[in-house]
PAZAPA-4460 file (N, C-alpha, C; in steps of 0.05 Angstrom, whole numbers, plus 32768, in hexadecimal, padded with zeros to 4 digits):
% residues 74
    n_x    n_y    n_z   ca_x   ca_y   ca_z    c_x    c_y    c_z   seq   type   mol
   7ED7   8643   74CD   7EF3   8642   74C5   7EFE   8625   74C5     1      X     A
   7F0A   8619   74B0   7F0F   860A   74AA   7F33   8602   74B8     2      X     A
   7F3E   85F5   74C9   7F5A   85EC   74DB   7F67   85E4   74BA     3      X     A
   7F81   85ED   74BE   7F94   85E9   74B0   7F9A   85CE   74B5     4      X     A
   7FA8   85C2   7499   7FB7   85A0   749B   7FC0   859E   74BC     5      X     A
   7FD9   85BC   74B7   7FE3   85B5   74CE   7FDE   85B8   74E9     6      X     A
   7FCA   85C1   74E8   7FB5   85C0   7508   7FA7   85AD   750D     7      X     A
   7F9E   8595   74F5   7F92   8585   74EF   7FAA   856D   7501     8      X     A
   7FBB   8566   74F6   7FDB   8557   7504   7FE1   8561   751A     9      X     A
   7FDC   857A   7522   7FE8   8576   7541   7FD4   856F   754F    10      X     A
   7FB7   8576   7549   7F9D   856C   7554   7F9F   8545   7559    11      X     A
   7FA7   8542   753B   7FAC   8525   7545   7FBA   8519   754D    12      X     A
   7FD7   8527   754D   7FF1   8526   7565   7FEC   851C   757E    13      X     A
   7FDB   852A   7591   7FD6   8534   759C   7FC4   8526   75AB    14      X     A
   7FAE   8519   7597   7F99   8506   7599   7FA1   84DF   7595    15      X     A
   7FBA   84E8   758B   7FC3   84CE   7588   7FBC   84BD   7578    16      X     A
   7FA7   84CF   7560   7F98   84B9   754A   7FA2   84CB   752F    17      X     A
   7F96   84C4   7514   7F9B   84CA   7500   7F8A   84E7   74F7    18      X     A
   7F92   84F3   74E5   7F7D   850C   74DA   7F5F   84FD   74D6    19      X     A
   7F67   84EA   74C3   7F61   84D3   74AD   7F3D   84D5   74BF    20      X     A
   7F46   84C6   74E0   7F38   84BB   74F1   7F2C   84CF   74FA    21      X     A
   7F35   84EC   7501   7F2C   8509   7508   7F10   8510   74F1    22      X     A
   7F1C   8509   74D5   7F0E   8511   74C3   7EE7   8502   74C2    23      X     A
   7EF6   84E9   74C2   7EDB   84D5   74C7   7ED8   84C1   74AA    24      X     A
   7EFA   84C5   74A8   7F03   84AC   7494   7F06   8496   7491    25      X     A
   7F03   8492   74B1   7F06   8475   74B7   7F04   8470   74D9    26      X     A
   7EFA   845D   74E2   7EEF   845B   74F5   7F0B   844C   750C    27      X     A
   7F20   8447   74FC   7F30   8439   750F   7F49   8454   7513    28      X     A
   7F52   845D   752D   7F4F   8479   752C   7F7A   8469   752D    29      X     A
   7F7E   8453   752E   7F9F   8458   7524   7FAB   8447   7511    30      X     A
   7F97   8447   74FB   7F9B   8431   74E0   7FB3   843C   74DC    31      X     A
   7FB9   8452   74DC   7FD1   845E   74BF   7FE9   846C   74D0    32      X     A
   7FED   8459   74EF   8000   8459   7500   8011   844B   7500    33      X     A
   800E   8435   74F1   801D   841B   74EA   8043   842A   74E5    34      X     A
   8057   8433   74E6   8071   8434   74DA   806E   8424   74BD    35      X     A
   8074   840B   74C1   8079   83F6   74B0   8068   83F3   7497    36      X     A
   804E   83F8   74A4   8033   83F8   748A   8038   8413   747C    37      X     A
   8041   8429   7484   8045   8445   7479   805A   8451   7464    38      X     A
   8073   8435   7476   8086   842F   7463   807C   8427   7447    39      X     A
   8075   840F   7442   806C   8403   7435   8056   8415   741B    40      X     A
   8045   8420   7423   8038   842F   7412   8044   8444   7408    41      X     A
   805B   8451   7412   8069   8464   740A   8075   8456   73FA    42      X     A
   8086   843E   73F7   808D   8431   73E4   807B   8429   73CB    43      X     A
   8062   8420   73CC   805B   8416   73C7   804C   8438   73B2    44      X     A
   804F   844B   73B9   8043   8460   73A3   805A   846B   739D    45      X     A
   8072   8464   73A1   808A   846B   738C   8087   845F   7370    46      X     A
   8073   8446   736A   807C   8435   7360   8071   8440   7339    47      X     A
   807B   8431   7327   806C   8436   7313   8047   8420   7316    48      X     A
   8037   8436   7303   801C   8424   7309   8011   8410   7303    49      X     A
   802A   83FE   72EA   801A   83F2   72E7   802A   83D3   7305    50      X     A
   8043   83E1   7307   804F   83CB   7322   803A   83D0   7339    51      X     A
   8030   83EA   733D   8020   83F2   7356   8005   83DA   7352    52      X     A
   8001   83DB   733A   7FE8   83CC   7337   7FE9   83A7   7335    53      X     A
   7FFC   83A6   7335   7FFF   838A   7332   7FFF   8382   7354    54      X     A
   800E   8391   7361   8014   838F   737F   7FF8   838B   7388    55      X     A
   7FE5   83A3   7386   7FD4   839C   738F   7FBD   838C   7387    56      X     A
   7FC4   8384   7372   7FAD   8370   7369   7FB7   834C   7381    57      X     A
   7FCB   8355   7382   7FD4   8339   738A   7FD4   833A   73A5    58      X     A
   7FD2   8352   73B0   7FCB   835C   73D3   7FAA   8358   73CD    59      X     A
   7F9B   835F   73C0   7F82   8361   73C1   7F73   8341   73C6    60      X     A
   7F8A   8324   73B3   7F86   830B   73AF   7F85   8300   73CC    61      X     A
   7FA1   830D   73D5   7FA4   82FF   73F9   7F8D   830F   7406    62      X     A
   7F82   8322   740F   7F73   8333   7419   7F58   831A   741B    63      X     A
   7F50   8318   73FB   7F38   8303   7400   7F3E   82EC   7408    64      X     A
   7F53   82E4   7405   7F5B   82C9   7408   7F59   82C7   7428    65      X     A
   7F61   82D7   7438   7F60   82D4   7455   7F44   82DD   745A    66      X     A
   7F37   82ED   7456   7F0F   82EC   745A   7F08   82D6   744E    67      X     A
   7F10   82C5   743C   7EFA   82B0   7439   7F06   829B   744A    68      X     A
   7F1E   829B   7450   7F2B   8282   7462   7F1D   8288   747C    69      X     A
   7F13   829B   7483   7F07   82AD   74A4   7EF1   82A6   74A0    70      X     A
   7EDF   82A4   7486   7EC6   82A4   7486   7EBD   827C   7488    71      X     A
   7ED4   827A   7482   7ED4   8259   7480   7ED6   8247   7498    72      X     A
   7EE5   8255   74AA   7EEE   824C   74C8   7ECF   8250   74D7    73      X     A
   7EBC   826D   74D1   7EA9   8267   74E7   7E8F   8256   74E6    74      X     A
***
């Protein structure tokens, strides 16, 4: 028998980590705990796609830009 969504959320209520992290979606068990980061993506999928896509092409630019500045420091 397969736990409902919502047995799934109080399980992780409860546990203090994400479904996401319950599931084995991701290994950092409170990525998608952030308030502010959650805000943000909720905003950020209101958006029309081709604004969504410009955002993130230009999040994607800084993203590398700080790994190769990291990869450069060691």
């Amino acid at each position: 028998m397969t736990p409902s969504i919502n047995v799934a959320k109080n399980i992780s209520n409860h546990l203090n980590t994400t479904v996401g992290y319950l599931l084995g979606e991701t290994d950092k068990a409170d990525l998608f705990k952030d308030p502010g980061m959650l805000q943000r993506l909720a905003e950020l999928d209101k958006m029309e796609n081709t604004e969504k896509n410009h955002i993130l092409h230009v999040l994607d630019g800084f993203i590398k830009s700080v790994k190769l500045k990291n990869i450069a420091a060691l």
